[in-house]
C-alpha positions in Angstrom: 68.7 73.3 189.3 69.4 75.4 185.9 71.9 77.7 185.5 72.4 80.4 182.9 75.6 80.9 182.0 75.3 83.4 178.9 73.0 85.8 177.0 74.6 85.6 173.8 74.0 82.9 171.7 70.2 82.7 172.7 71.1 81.9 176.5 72.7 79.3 177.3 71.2 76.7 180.1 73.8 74.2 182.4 71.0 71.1 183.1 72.5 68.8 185.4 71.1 64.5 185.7 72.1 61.6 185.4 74.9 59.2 183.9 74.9 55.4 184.2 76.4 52.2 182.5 77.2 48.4 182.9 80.8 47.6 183.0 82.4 44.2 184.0 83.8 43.7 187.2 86.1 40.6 189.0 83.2 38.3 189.1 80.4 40.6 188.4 78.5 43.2 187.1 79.0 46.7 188.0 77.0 49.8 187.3 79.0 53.2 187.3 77.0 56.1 188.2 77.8 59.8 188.1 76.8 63.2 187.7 76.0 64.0 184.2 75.8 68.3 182.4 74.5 69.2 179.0 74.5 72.5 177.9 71.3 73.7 176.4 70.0 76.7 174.1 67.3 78.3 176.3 65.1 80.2 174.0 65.5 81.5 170.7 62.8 84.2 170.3 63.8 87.0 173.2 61.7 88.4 176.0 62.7 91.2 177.9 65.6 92.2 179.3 67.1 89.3 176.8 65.8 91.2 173.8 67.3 94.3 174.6 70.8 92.7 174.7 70.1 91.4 171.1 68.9 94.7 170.3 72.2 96.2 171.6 74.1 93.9 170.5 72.7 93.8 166.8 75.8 93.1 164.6 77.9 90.2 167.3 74.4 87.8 167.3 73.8 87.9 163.7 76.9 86.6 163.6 75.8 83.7 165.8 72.8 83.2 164.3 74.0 80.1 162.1 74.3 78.4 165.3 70.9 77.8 165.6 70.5 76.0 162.0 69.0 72.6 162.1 67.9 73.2 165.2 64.2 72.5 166.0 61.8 75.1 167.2 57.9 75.9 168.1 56.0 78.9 167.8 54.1 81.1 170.7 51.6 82.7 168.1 50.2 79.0 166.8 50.6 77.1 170.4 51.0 77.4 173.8 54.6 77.7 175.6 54.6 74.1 176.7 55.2 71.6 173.7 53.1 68.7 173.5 53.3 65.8 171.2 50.3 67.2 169.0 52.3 70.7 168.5 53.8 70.8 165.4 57.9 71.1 165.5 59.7 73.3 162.9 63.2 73.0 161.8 65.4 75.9 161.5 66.7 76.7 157.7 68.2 80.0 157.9 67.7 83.5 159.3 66.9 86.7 156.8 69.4 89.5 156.5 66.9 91.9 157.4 64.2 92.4 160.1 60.8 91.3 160.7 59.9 94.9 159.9 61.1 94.7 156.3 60.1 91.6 155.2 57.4 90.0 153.2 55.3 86.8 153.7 53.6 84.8 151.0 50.4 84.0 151.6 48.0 81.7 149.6 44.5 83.4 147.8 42.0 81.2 146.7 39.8 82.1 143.1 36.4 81.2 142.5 37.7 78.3 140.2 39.7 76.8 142.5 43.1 78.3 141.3 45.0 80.7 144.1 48.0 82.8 143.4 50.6 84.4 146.2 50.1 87.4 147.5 52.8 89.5 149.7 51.6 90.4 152.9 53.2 92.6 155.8 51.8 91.2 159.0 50.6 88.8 161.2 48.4 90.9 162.6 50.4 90.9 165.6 52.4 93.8 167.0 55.9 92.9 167.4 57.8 94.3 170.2 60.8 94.1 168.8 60.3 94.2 164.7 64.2 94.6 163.9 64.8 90.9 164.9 65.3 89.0 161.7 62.8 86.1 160.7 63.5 82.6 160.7 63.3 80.4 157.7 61.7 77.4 157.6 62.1 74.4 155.4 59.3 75.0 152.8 60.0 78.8 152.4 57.8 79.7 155.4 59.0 82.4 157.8 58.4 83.3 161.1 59.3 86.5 163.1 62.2 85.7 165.4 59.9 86.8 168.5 57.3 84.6 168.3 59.8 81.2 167.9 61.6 79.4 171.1 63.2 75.5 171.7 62.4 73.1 174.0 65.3 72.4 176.3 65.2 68.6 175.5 65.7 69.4 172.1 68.5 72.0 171.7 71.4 70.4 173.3 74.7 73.4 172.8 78.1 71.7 171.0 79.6 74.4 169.8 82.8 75.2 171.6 82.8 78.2 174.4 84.5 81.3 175.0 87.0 81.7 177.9 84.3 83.5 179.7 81.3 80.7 179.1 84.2 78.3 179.5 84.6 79.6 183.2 81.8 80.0 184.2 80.9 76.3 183.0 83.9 75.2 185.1 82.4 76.9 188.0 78.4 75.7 187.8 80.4 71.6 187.5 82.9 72.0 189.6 81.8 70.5 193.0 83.6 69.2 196.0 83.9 65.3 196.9 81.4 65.3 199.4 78.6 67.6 197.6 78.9 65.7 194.3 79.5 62.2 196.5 75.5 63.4 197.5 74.4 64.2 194.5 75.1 60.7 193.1 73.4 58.8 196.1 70.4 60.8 195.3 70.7 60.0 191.6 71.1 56.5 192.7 67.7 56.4 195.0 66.1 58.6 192.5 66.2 55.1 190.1 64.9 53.0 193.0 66.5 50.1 191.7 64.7 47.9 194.4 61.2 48.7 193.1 62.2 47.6 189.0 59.6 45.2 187.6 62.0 44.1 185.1 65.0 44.0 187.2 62.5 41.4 190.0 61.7 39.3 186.7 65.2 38.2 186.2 65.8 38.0 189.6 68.2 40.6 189.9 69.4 43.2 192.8 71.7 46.4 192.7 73.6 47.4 195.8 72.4 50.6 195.8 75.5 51.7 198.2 78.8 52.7 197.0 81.4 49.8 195.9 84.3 49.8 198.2 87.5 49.3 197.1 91.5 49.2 198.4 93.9 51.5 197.3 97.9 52.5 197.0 99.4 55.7 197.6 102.5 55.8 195.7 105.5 58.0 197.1 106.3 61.4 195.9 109.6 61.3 194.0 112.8 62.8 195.0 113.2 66.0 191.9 116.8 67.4 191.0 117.3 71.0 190.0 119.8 73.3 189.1 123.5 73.5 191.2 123.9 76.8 193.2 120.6 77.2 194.3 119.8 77.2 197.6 118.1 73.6 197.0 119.6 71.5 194.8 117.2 68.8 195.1 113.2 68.7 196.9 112.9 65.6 198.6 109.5 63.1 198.4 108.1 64.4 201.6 108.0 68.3 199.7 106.3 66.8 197.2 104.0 65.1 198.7 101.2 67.2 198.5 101.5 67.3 194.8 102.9 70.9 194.8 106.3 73.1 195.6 107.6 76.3 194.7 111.0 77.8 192.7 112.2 80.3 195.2 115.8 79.9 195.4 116.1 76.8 193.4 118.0 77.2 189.8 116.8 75.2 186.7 118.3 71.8 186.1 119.4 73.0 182.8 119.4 76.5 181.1 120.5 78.0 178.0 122.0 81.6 177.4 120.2 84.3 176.4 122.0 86.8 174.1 119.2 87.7 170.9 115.9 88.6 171.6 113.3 91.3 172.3 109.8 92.4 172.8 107.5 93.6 170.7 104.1 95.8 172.0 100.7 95.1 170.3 98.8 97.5 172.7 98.1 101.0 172.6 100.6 103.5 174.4 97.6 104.7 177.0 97.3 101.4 178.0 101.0 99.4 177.6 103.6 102.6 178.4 107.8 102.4 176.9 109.1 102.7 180.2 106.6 99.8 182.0 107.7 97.2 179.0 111.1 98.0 179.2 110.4 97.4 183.5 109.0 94.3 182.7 111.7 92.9 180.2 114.3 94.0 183.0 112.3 91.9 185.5 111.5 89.3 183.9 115.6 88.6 182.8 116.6 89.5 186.8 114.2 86.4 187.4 115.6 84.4 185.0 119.3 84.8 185.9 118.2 84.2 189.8 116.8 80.8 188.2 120.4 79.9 187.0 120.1 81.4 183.3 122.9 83.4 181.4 121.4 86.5 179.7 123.9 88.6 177.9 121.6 91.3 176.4 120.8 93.5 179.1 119.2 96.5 176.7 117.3 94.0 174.2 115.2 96.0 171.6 111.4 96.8 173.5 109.2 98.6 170.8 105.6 98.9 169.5 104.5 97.1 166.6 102.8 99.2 163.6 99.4 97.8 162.8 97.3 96.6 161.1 100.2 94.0 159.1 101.1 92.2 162.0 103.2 89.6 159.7 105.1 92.7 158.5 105.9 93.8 162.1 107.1 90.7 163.2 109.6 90.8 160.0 110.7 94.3 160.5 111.2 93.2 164.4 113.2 90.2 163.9 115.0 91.5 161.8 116.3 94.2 164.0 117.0 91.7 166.8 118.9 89.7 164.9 120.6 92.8 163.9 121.6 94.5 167.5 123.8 91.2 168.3 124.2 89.7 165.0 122.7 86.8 165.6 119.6 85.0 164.6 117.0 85.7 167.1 116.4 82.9 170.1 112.9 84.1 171.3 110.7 87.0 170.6 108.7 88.1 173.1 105.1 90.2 172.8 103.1 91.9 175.0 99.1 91.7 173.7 96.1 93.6 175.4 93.7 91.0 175.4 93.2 87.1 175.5 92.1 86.3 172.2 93.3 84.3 169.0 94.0 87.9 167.4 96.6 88.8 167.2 97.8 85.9 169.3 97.4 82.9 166.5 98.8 85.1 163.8 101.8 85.6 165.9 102.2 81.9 166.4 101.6 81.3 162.7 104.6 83.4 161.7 106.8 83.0 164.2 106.9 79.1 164.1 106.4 78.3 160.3 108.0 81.3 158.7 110.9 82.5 161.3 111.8 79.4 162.7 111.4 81.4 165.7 110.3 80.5 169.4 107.7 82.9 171.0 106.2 84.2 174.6 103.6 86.1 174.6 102.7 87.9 177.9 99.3 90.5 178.6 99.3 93.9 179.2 98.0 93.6 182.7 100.6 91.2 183.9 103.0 92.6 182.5 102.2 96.0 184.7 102.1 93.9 187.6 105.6 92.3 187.5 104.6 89.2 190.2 107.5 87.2 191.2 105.0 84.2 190.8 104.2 85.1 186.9 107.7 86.2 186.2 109.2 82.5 187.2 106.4 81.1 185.4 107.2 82.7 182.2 111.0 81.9 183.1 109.9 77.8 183.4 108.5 78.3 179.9 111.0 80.3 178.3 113.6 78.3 179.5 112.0 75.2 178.3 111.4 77.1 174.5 115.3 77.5 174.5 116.4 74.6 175.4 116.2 74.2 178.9 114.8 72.1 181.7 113.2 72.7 184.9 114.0 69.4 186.8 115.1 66.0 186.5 114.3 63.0 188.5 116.4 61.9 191.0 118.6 58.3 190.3 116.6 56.5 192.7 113.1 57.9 191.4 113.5 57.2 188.2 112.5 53.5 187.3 114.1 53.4 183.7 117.6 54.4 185.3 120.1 51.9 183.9 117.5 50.0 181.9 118.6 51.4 178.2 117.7 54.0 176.4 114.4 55.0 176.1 112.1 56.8 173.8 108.8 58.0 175.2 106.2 59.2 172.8 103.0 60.9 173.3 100.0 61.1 170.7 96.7 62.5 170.5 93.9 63.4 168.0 92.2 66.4 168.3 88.7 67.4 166.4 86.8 70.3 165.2 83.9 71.6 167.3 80.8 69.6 166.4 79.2 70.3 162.6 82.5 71.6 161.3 84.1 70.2 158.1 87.5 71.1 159.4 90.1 68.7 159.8 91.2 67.0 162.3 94.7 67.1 163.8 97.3 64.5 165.2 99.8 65.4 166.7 102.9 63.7 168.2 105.9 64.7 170.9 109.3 62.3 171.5 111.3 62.8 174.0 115.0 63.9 173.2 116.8 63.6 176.0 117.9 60.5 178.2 115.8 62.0 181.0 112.5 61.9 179.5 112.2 65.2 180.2 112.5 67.6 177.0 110.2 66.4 174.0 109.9 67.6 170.1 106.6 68.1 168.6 105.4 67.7 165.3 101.5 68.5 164.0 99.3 67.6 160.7 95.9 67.3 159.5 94.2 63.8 159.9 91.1 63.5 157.9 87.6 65.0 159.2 87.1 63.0 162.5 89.4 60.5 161.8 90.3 58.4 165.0 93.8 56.9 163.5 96.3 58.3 162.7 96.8 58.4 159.3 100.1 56.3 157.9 101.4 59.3 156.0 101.4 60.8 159.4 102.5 58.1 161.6 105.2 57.6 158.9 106.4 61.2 159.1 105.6 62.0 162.6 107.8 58.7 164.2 111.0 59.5 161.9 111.2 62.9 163.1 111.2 61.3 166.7 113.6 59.0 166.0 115.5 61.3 164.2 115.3 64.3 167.1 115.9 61.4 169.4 119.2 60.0 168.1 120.8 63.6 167.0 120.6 64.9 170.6 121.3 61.8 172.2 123.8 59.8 169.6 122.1 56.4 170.7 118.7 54.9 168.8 116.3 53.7 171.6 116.3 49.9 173.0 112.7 50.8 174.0 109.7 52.8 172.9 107.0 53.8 175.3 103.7 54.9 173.1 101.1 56.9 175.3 98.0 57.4 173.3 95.4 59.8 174.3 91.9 60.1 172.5 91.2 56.6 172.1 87.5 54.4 173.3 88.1 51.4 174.7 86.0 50.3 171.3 89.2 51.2 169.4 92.0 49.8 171.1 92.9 47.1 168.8 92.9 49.7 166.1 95.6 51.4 167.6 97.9 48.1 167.8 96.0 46.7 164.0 97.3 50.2 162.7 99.2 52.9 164.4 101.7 50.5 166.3 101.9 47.8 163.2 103.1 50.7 161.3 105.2 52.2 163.6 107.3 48.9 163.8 107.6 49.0 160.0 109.0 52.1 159.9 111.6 51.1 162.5 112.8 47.9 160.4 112.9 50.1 157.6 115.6 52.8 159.1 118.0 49.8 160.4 116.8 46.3 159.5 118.7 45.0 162.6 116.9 47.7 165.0 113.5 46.0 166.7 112.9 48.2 169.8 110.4 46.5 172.4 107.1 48.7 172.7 104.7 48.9 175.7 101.6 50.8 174.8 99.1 52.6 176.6 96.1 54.5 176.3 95.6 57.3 178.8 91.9 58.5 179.2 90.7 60.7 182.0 86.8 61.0 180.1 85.4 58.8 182.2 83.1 58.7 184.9 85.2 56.9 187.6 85.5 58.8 190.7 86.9 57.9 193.6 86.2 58.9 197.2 88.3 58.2 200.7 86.3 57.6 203.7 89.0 58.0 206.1 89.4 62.2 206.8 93.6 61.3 207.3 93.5 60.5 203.4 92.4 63.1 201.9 93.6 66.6 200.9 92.1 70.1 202.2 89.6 69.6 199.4 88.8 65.8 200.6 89.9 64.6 197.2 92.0 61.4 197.4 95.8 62.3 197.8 98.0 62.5 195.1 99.6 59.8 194.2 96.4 57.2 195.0 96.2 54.1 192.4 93.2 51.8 192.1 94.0 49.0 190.2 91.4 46.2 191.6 87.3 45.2 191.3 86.8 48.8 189.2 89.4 47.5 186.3 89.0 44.8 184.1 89.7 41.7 185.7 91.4 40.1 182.7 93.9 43.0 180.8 96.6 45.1 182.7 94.8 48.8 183.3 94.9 50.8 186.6 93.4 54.8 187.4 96.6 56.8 189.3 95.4 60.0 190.5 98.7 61.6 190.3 97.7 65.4 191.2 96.5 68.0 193.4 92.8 68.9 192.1 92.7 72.7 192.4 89.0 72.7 192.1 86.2 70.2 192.5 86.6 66.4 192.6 89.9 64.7 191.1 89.8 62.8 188.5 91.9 60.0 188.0 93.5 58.9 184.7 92.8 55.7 183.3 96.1 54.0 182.6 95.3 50.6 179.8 98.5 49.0 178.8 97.7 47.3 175.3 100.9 45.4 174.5 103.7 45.2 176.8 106.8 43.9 175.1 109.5 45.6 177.5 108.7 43.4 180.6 109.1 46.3 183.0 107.6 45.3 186.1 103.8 46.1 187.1 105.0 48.5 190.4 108.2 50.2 188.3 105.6 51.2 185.6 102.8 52.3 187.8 105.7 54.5 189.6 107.3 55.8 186.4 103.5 57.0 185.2 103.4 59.0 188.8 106.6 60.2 188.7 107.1 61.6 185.7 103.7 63.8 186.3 105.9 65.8 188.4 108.7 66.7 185.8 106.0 69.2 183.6 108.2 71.2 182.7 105.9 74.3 183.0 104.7 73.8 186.3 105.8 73.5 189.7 102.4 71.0 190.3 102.3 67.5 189.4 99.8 67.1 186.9 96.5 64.8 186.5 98.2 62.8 182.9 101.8 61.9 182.0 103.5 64.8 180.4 103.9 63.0 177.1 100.3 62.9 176.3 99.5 66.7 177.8 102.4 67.8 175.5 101.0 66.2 172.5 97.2 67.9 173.6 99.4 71.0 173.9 100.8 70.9 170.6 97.5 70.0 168.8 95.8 72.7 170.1 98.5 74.9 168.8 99.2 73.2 165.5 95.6 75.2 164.6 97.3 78.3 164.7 99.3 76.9 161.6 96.2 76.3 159.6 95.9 77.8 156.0 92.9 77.6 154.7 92.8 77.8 150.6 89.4 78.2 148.6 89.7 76.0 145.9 87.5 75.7 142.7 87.4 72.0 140.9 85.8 70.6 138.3 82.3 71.4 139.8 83.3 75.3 139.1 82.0 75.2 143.2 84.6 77.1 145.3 85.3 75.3 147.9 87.8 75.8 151.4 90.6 73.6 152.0 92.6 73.5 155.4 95.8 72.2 155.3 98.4 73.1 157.8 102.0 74.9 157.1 105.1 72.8 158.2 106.8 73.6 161.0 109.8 75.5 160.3 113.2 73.7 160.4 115.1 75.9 162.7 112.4 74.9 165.6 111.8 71.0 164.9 113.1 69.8 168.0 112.3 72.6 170.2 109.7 72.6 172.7 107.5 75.0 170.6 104.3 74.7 172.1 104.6 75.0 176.0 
């Protein structure tokens, strides 16, 4: 079944099949099948009711227009709807500014001698419905009115990124429960009739065309610590269990005070009032003292910023914060209308590269509402900005207790949608705390689709861990735990050629006599592993696998250390385990005590009151790539060529905030 998910854009189409692929199993050859979605571009000339939203909607799709370049297209004037091989395909070139109704075909007129010259012509002859859709250009300088074009579905697969709202409603056409999708592969499976292959009889060769079966580990909840003079200090294993728990009347295991900071409205009065911002800044402060936090400001500064120069507003409002208390400001905090990356990205930008300043911004709807839940939400992540923790693992949960001191690192590499020349970015987060629990984060540009980090990177990004590491800790780590996220199996020996040979150099070279030991691991949840429990007493309300579940047997690979941990609750849908590959293992921390350190650390995000699906080092450093774009700065350049020509580079992140937890 198809599903639209969006008008705009030329309609977009969710087409649902088939994945499949040969892996190596203990002693044989497996084949993983799943459930596979493409998003397609349905049409591109408009009918109906889908016309009169591009009508409507004039200036927002000409500005979407460019992503239908390069695509390929057919014509309803010169062929029937259906595409056949003897059809001939066009390729899209560009679109004109103005409509079919103003513009002007050549057209080829023959003389007696043979000689022709181009004449302009108006028409086609046809009567367009809708004449203000522009043309499309072809390659060749033909044109074609935008109403008589449209794609075939197997050609025009969508990679451009989303919106939030295409991005939902996405999550909602995939998302299907264990049992439904469980079905939909069996019929994929039969669909292949595997028994009936002439090539596959040839060789000799049968597929089980049932479901592998497999054993399995649930690993224990751990024991988490929080705050004293709470009404829990601690929420034992068998509260945790089901992968969730909640903050009421438990304090933060470590909190900061709060004396300088305010809150700054980028909404209209009708829609944001004084006296509702003020309310909300009240409430959200009452929450955060309940939660064990000191906040000596109870009349902080709550005003409305003066558009359009946001920059300028966010100087002016520092300014006075710092002012009111004299001292430099710990957290600003805004109050924006809408979910979008304006003014949002521009706040980040300033705040973090130019201020030095940690931010929270909060929407004008929640902020009306005042929830308890939202309000202790925010308090987790303002906490956590300031310096702050939410909770520890207990003594006897924590594998690494009395094993040393530890660094744990976190990478990733994050790339531009598909057809931009934009850079990519790697980004890295250290841990600065003997607890594993608070990290640093640091972002840069890494080439265009470059897999590695780069060594100017690596080389900056691992002192500043080191660094952050040993100035809040006094020690230098006896061992260094590298998760890497964003990495094919194809690539692994890249990682340890490249990334890990140079992150060893650059420990010799700031104390010849240090040589920490290094386990690293990949973490990878795009796969398509997923994993199904036959007996009802195992499984979650959902019928996912519980949290906690570890396969590590006949679906690994039979020869290198690697195991899938589903770790967390799946809100929606079926889980989806992570894929834990340890590449080098130089610590010699036993197989069980690593497998439990990997589980129970998912439950110390320190955002969250769930455990989550990856180990917090690697969603940190996804976290702080995706933010490190607010801090682009993109320069147009002219060289030699006289061309002008855009460069993104990205602004450094401000000194003041280097070893806070910025991006949470």
């Amino acid at each position: 079944m198809n599903h639209l998910i969006s008008q705009r854009n030329g309609g977009l189409v969710v087409k649902k099949g088939l994945f499949m692929s040969v892996r190596g199993g203990h002693n044989k050859l497996t084949i993983n099948v799943d459930v596979a979605t493409a998003l397609m571009q349905k049409y591109l000339g408009q009918q109906g009711d889908e016309a009169k939203f591009l009508r409507d909607n004039d200036k927002r799709f000409r500005n979407d227009l460019k992503k239908f370049r390069r695509i390929s297209f057919y014509t309803t004037h010169t062929a029937p709807q259906k595409p056949t091989r003897e059809q001939k395909r066009c390729i899209i070139d560009d679109f004109t500014e103005q409509g079919a109704n103003n513009s002007f075909f050549q057209k080829k007129v023959f003389k007696e001698d043979g000689s022709y010259t181009e004449k302009k012509v108006k028409t086609y002859k046809i009567r367009l419905q809708y004449p203000n859709l522009p043309c499309v250009k072809m390659k060749g300088n033909g044109m074609v009115p935008l109403e008589l074009c449209y794609v075939s579905d197997a050609d025009n697969r969508y990679l451009f990124k989303l919106d939030d709202k295409q991005t939902s409603s996405m999550i909602k056409i995939t998302a299907t429960r264990p049992d439904e999708r469980r079905r939909a592969i069996e019929k994929n499976v039969d669909a292949c009739r595997w028994g009936q292959d002439p090539v596959l009889q040839a060789y000799g060769m049968r597929i089980q065309p049932t479901m592998m079966k497999t054993k399995a580990r649930i690993l224990p909840a751990p024991e988490l610590m929080f705050g004293a003079g709470g009404q829990t200090k601690s929420v034992p294993g068998n509260m945790t269990a089901s992968g969730q728990w909640n903050l009421q009347g438990k304090r933060f295991a470590k909190t900061s005070t709060l004396k300088s900071f305010g809150c700054l409205i980028f909404a209209k009065q009708q829609h944001c009032s004084l006296d509702a911002a003020t309310k909300f800044m009240r409430s959200l402060m009452n929450s955060y003292s309940q939660h064990g936090g000191a906040v000596e400001n109870n009349n902080p500064i709550v005003q409305y910023a003066t558009p359009p120069n946001v920059q300028k507003s966010i100087q002016d409002f520092w300014t006075q914060v710092g002012n009111q208390v004299q001292m430099r400001p710990q957290i600003l905090f805004f109050i924006v209308p809408y979910k979008t990356s304006m003014p949002y990205n521009e706040i980040k930008h300033y705040c973090e590269t130019e201020l030095g300043c940690v931010s929270q911004c909060t929407l004008v709807a929640q902020a009306q509402q005042c929830a308890p839940q939202y309000l202790s939400n925010v308090c987790m992540k303002l906490n956590a900005k300031i310096g702050g923790t939410t909770c520890y693992l207990s003594q006897d949960n924590n594998p690494l207790q009395g094993r040393g001191y530890n660094l744990m690192i976190g990478a990733d590499v994050s790339h531009a949608a598909p057809g931009s020349e934009k850079p990519s970015f790697a980004s890295m987060v250290g841990s600065t705390d003997l607890h594993g629990t608070r990290y640093s984060g640091i972002v840069g540009t890494n080439g265009v689709r470059q897999e590695m980090i780069s060594a100017d990177n690596m080389k900056n990004f691992l002192t500043t861990m080191i660094y952050n590491f040993k100035k809040n800790t006094n020690f230098l780590p006896h061992r260094i735990f590298y998760f890497r996220d964003g990495v094919s199996e194809q690539q692994y020996h890249h990682v340890l050629d490249e990334e890990v040979k140079i992150m060893k150099e650059i420990c010799h070279g700031i104390n010849a006599t240090w040589a920490p030991k290094f386990t690293v691991t990949v973490c990878s949840k795009r796969h398509h592993h997923r994993f199904f429990q036959e007996e009802p007493r195992n499984r979650d309300r959902n019928g996912n696998v519980l949290p906690g579940t570890i396969i590590e047997k006949d679906v690994t690979d039979p020869a290198e250390y690697d195991f899938y941990l589903n770790s967390h609750k799946a809100i929606q849908g079926t889980a989806r385990a992570t894929h834990y590959y340890v590449i080098m293992d130089e610590t010699g921390i036993p197989v069980d005590d690593f497998q439990a350190l990997c589980n129970n650390m998912c439950y110390t995000y320190i955002r969250s009151t769930t455990a989550v699906s990856i180990i917090p080092p690697v969603y940190y450093a996804h976290l702080a790539s995706l933010r490190g774009r607010c801090h682009e700065d993109i320069q147009t350049r002219s060289p030699a060529t006289g061309v002008s020509v855009e460069v993104t580079t990205i602004k450094r992140l401000h000194d003041s905030i280097k070893d806070a937890m910025w991006y949470v």
